[in-house]
C-alpha positions as CSV (number, residue, x, y, z in Angstrom):
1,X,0.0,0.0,0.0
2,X,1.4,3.2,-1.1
3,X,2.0,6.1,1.7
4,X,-0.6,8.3,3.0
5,X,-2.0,11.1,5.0
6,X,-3.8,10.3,7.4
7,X,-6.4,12.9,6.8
8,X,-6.3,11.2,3.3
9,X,-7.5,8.0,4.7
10,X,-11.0,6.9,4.0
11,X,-11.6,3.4,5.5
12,X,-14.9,1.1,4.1
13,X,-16.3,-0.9,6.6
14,X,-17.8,-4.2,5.3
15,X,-19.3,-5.2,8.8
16,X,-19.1,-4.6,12.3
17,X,-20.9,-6.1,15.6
18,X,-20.4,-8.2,18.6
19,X,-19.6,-12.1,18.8
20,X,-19.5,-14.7,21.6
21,X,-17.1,-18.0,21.4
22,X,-18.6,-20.2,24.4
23,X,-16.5,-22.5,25.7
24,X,-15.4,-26.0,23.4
25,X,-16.2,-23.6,20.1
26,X,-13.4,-23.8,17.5
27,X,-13.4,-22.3,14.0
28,X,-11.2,-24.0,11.5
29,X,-8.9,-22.1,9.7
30,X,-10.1,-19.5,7.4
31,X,-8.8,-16.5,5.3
32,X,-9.9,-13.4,6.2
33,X,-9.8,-11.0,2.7
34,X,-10.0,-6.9,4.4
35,X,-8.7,-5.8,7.9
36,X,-10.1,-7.1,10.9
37,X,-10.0,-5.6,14.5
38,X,-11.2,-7.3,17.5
39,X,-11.9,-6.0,20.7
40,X,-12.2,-8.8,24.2
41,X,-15.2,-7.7,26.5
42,X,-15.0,-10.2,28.8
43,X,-13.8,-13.9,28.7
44,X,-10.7,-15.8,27.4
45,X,-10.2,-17.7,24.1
46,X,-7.2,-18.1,21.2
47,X,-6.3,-16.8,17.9
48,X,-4.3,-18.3,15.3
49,X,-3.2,-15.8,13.2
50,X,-0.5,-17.0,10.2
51,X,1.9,-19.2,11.9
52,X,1.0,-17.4,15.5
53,X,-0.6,-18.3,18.3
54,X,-2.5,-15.3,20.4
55,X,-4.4,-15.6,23.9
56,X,-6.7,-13.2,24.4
57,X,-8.7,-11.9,27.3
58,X,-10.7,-9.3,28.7
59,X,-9.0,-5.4,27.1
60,X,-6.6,-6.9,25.0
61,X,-7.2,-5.5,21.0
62,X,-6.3,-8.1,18.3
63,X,-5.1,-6.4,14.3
64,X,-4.9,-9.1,11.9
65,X,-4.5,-8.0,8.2
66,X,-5.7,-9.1,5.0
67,X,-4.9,-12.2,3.3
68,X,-3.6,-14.2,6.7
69,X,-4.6,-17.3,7.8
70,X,-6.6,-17.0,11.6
71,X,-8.4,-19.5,13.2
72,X,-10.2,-19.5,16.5
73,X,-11.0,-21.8,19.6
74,X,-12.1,-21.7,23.3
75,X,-11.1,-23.9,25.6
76,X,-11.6,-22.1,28.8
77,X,-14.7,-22.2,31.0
78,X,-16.1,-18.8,29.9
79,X,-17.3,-17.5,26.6
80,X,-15.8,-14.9,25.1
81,X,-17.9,-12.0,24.1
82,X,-16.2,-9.4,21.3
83,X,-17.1,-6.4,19.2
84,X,-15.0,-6.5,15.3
85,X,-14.9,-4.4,12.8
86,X,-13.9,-5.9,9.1
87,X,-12.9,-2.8,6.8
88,X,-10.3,-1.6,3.7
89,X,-9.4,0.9,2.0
């Protein structure tokens, strides 16, 4: 991606909401195609993102990028409840 501004930015977002991953859930791999934020409410669950393996947990504020490979599982005793945002530019 060439340089920019930021004033010059002008992000499209594709969808946005809140998710849950109750406990046992797992999401095979998958390739996600814009940007992707995600943001922990409460709760603890994993992240695969490319060859990397992410915990998160209640705060924490997960970037993956486009074109990776991210799967997703919960093996704790809580669900995990998120809010995401999927955008580009």
């Amino acid at each position: 991606m060439p340089y920019r501004q930021l004033h010059q930015l002008s992000p499209f977002v594709r969808r946005c909401g809140e998710g849950r991953l109750p406990p046992g859930y797992s999401r095979p791999p998958a390739f996600i195609l814009d940007h992707e934020l995600i943001h922990v409410l409460s709760g603890r669950a994993s992240y695969r993102v490319g060859k990397r393996i992410v915990p998160l947990s209640k705060g924490e504020l997960l970037f993956i990028p486009p074109g990776i490979l991210t799967q997703s599982w919960n093996r704790s005793t809580t669900t995990l409840s998120y809010q995401f945002i999927h955008f580009d530019f």
